[in-house]
C-alpha positions in Angstrom: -10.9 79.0 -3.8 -9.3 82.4 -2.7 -12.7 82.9 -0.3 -11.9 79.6 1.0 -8.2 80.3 2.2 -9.7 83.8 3.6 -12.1 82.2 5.7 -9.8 79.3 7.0 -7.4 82.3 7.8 -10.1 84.0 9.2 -11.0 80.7 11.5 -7.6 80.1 12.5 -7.0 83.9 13.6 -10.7 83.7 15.8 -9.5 80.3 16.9 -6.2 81.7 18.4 -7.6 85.1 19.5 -10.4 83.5 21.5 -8.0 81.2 23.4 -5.3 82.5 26.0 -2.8 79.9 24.9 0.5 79.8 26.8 4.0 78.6 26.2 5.5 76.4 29.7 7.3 74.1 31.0 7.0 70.9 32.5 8.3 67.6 33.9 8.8 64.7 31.5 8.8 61.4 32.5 13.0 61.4 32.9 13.6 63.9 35.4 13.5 66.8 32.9 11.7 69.5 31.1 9.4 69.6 28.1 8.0 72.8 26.3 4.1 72.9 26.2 2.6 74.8 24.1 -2.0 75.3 24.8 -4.5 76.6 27.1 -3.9 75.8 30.4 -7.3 73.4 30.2 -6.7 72.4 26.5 -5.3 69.9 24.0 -1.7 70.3 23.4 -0.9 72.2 20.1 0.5 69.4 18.1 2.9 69.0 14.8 1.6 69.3 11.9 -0.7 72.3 13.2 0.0 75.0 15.6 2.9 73.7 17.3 4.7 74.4 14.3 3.7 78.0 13.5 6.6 78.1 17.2 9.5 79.7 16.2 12.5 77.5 17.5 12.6 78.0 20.9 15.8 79.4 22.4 16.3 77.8 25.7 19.0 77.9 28.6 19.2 76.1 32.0 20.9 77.8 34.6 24.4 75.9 36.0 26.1 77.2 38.6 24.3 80.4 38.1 25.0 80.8 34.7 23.0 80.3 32.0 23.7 77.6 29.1 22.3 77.1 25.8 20.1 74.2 25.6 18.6 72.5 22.3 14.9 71.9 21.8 13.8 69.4 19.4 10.3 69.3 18.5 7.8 66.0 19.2 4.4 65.2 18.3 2.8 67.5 21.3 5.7 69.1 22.4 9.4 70.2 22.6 11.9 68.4 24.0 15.0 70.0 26.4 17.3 66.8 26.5 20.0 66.9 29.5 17.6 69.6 31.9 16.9 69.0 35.2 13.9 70.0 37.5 16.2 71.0 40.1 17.9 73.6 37.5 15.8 76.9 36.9 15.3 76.6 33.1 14.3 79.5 30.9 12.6 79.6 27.3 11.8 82.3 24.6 9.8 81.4 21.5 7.3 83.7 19.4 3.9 82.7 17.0 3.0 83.9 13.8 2.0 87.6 13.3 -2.0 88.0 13.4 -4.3 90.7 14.0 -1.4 93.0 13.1 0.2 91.7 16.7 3.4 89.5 17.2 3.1 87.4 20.2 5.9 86.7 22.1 6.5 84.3 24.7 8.6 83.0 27.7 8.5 80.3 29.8 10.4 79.6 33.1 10.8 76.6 35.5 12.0 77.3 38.8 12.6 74.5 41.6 10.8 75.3 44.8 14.2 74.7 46.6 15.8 77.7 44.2 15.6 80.4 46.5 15.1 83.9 45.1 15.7 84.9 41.4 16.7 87.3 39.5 14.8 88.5 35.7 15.8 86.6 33.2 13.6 87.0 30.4 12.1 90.3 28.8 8.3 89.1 30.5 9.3 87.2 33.7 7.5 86.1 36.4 10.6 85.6 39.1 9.7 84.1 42.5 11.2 86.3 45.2 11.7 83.2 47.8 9.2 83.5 49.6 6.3 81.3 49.5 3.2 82.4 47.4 5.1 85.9 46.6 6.0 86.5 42.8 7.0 89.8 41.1 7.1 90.6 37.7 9.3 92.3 35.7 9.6 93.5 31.8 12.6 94.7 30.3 14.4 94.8 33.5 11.7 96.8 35.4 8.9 95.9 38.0 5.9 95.8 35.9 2.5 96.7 38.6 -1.3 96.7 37.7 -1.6 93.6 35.7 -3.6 90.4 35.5 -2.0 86.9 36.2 -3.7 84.1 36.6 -2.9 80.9 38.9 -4.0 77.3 38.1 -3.3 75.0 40.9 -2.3 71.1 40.8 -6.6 70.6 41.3 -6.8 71.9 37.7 -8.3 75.3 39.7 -7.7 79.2 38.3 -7.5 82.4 40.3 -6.9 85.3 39.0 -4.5 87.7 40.5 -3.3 91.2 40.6 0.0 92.6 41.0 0.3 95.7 43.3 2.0 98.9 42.0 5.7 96.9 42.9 4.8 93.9 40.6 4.5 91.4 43.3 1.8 89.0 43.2 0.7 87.2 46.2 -1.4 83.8 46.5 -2.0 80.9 48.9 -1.6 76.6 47.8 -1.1 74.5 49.9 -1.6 71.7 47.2 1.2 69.6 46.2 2.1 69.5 42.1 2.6 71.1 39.7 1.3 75.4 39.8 1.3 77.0 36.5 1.2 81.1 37.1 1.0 82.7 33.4 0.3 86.3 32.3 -0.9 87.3 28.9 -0.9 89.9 26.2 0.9 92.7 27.8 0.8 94.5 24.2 3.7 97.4 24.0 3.7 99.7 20.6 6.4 98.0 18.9 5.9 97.5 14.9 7.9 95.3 13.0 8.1 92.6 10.4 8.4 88.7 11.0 8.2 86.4 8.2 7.2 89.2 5.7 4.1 90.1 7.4 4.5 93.7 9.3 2.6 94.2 12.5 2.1 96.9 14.8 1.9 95.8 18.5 3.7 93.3 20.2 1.7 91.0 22.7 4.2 89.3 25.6 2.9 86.4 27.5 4.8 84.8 29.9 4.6 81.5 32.2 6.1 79.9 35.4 5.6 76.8 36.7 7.3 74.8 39.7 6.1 71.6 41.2 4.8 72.2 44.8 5.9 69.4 47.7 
C-alpha cells in the first residue's frame, strides 16, 4: 500500500512538472473575471483535484487607482471574483503545493486594453507599458531582462518571446479576443516551509491577459 501512495505521488509530481500550467484571468459570462487555473491548451484543473491543491487566492481590483480586496470563491473549474469588471485592471496571487523541493507561486493580471500604462503590481508582473504589443516585466519591483514569455493569441496560436536586457517584450496581433501572455518558473534561491513540507527554490509564474478589439 505504501508503494502505491509513492507512485501516485510520483505520477502526480511528473504530471504537474511535465505541464506549464498557469494561473489567469478571464471573462465570465456577466461582465466579470474568473480565475483559471491549466495549460493554456488544456482541461481546466477542477475541484476535487488540482484546483484545490490552490491556495486561496488573494485578489484586488483596482478603483480609482487603488487597489481593493476582492473575494474568490471557488467553482467546479474555477474561481469566482463576484463584483469585478473587465474594464477594472484586476490582480491575483495564489501558490500550489511544494514538489520537487520547489514552491510555485503565481500571479495573474487583467488589464483592459483601454487602461493605459501600468505600474508593477505583483512580485512577477507582466505590466503593459501602453503601447500596443510592448510589455515589460518586472520582479520585486525591478525590470527583469533575458527571459522566456510566451504569447497565445485569440486563434489558439503560441509564440514565444524574449524580453531584451530592459524587460520589455515586443509582439504583433492584430486578432481580436482574448491574448494570454504568461511567463514561467523563474526559480529564485528562496527555501522555506509551506504546509510542513520544506523546499528549497521558489518557482514564479505569472500571467496577463486582456481581450483585444
Amino acid at each position: 500500500m505504501l508503494r502505491y501512495y509513492l507512485l501516485l505521488a510520483l505520477a502526480v509530481g511528473v504530471l504537474m512538472t511535465s505541464r506549464a500550467h498557469s494561473v489567469w484571468l478571464e471573462p465570465d459570462l456577466n461582465g466579470g473575471l474568473l480565475i483559471r487555473f491549466a495549460e493554456p491548451d488544456g482541461k481546466f484543473e477542477k475541484s476535487p483535484g488540482h484546483l484545490d491543491s490552490l491556495t486561496p487566492p488573494a485578489a484586488f481590483a483596482l478603483v480609482a487607482g487603488e487597489p481593493a480586496a476582492v473575494d474568490a470563491s471557488k467553482r467546479t473549474d474555477h474561481f469566482a471574483l463576484p463584483g469585478t469588471s473587465v474594464t477594472n485592471a484586476v490582480g491575483v496571487e495564489t501558490s500550489f503545493t511544494v514538489r520537487a523541493k520547489r514552491k510555485p507561486l503565481f500571479y495573474a493580471r487583467w488589464q483592459p486594453v483601454a487602461g493605459g500604462p501600468s505600474t508593477p503590481l505583483l512580485t512577477l508582473d507582466l505590466v503593459p507599458t501602453g503601447k500596443l504589443g510592448e510589455v515589460r516585466i518586472w520582479f520585486r519591483g525591478q525590470p527583469l531582462g533575458g527571459v522566456k514569455a510566451k504569447l497565445r493569441t485569440p486563434d489558439e496560436q503560441e509564440v514565444e518571446l524574449v524580453a531584451d536586457v530592459e524587460g520589455f517584450l515586443r509582439f504583433l496581433s492584430n486578432q481580436s479576443g482574448l491574448h494570454l501572455l504568461t511567463l514561467a518558473h523563474h526559480r529564485e534561491s528562496l527555501p522555506g516551509v509551506h504546509q510542513g513540507r520544506p523546499y528549497e527554490q521558489t518557482s514564479h509564474n505569472a500571467a496577463l491577459t486582456w481581450r483585444q478589439p
